[in-house]
C-alpha positions in Angstrom: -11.4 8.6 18.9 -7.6 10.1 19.4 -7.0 12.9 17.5 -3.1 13.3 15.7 -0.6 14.1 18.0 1.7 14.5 14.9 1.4 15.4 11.3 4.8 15.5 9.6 5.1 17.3 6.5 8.4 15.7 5.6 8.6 14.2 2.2 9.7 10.2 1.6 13.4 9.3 2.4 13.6 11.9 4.7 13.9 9.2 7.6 10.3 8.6 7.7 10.1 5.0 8.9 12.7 5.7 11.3 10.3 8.5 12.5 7.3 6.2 12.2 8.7 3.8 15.0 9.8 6.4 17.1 6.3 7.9 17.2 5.3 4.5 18.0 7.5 4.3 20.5 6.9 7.4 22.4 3.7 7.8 22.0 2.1 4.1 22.4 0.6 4.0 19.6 -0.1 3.5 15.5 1.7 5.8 13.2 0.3 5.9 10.1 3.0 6.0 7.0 2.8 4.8 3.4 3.5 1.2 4.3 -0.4 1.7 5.9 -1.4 2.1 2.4 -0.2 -0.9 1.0 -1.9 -2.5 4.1 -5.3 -0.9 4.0 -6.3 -0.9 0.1 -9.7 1.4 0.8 -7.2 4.0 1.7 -6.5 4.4 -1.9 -9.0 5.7 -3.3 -8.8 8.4 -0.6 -6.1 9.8 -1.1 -6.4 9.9 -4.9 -9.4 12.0 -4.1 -7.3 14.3 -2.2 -4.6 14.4 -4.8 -7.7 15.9 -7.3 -8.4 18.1 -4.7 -11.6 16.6 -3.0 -12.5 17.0 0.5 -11.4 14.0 3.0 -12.6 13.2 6.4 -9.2 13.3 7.7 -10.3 12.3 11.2 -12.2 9.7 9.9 -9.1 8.3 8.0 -6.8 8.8 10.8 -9.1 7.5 13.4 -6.7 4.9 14.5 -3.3 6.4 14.8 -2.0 9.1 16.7 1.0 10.3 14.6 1.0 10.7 10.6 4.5 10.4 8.5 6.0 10.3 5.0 3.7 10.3 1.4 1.4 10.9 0.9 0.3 12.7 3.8 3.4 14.8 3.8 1.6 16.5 0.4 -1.3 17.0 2.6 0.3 18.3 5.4 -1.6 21.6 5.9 -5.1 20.2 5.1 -4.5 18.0 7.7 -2.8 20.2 10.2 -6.3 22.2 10.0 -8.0 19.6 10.7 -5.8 18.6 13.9 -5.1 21.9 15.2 -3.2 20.6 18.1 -0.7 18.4 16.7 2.6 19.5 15.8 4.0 19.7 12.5 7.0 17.6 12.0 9.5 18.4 9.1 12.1 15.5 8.7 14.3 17.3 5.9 17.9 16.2 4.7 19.9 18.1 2.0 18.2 17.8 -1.5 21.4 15.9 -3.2 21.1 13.4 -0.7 17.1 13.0 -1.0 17.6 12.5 -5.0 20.3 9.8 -4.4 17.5 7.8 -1.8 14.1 8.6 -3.9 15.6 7.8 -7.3 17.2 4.4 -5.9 14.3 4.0 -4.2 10.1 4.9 -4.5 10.7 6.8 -8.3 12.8 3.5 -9.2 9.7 1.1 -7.8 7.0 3.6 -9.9 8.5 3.0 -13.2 8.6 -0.4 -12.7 6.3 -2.5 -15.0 3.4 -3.5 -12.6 3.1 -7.1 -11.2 -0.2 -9.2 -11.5 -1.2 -8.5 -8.0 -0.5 -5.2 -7.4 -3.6 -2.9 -6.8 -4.4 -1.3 -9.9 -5.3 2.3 -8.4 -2.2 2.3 -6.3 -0.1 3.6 -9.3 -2.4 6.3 -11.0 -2.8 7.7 -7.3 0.9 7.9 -7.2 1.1 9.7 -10.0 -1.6 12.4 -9.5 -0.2 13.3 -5.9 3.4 13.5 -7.6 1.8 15.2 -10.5 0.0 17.7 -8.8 1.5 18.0 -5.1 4.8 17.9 -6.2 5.7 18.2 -9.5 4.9 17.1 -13.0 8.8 15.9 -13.6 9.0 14.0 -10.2 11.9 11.8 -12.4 14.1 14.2 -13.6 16.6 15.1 -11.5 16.5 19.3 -11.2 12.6 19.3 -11.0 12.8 16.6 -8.4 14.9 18.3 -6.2 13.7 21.9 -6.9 10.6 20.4 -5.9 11.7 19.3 -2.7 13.4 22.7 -1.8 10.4 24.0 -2.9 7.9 21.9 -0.7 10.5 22.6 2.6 10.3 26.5 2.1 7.0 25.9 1.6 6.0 24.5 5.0 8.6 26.4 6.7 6.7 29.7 5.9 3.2 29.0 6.3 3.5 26.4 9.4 2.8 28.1 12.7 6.5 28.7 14.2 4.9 27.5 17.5 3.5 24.2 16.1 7.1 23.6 13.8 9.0 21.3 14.3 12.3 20.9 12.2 14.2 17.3 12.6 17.0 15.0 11.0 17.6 11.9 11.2 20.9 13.0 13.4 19.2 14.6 15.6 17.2 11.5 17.1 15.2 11.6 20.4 16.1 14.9 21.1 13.6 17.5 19.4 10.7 14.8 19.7 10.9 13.9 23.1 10.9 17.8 24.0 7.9 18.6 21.5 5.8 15.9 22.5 7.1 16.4 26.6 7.7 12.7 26.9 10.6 11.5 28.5 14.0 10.5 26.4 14.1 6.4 25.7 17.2 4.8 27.1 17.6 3.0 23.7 19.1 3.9 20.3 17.2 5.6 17.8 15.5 3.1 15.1 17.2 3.3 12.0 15.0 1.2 9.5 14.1 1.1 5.7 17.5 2.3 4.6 17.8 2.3 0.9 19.6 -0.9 0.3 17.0 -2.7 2.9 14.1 -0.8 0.9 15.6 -2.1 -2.5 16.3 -5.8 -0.9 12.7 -5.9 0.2 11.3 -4.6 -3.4 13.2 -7.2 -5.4 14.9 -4.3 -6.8 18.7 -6.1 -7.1 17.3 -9.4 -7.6 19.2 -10.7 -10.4 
């Protein structure tokens, strides 16, 4: 069993499944992201446990994968982190106007959709627990939202270990990965992927 090379504690539409395929990439292996979720319906009930505050076998859950991105593990980030101790922590941040723009259009516009007959029916009130309580109660409204955000960065900034954190953007590409994780640099562009027209194409959401 791998342990997690990465934990990133960077919130959704932070460049998160750009990151995810990076990971892959470098480190030859699964990187497990929100789109695992959707894939792996056991998982759901886990992390609605976590988001009431039970006690997960976070090895166990991550047994697989050697990097961990985007929601909800990001709301986890320091449970997890103590249960890895060697990873790094990986904050993928981007300035809060910008994040509300891409959630809103995006994951909060997909929640307060009506649900469709075969969606899982725990998938939603696990959503909204982990928002509720690991984020914030207003997750929709804009100034909460955001605040929230701030709020979360500060948060890991200050009580991640300055020699585990790791501070990224989606400009900054290879770079800061490659030397955290020593790996060499790919000779290939960074993967740019789920954009928030491509996320909103997939999801139906400008279907007429």
């Amino acid at each position: 069993m791998a342990d997690l090379r990465v934990i990133g504690a960077g919130l959704g539409r932070t460049g998160t499944h750009s990151l995810k395929l990076a990971l892959e990439r470098l480190l030859g292996a699964p990187c497990y992201h929100m789109a695992e979720v959707f894939r792996r319906p056991p998982d759901v009930p886990i992390w609605h446990a976590a988001a009431r505050g039970e006690r997960v076998d976070w090895r166990a859950l991550f047994a697989d994968y050697a990097a961990v991105v985007d929601w909800p593990a990001a709301a986890f980030w320091s449970q997890i982190a103590e249960a890895f101790p060697d990873a790094i922590i990986l904050l993928s941040v981007r300035d809060a106007d910008g994040w509300w723009k891409s959630a809103s259009s995006t994951i909060f516009e997909i929640y307060k959709r009506p649900p469709k007959p075969d969606d899982n029916p725990d998938f939603k009130p696990m959503l909204a627990d982990m928002f509720g309580k690991n984020f914030t109660p207003n997750f929709l409204e804009e100034a909460a939202a955001k605040a929230a955000f701030d709020r979360h960065n500060a948060d890991v900034r200050k009580r991640a270990p300055a020699k585990r954190l790791v501070e990224w953007r989606v400009t900054d590409g290879w770079g800061p990965l490659c030397a955290a994780l020593g790996v060499p640099v790919p000779d290939e562009p960074f993967p740019v992927s789920n954009t928030s027209q491509q996320f909103r194409t997939r999801a139906g959401l400008d279907a007429p």
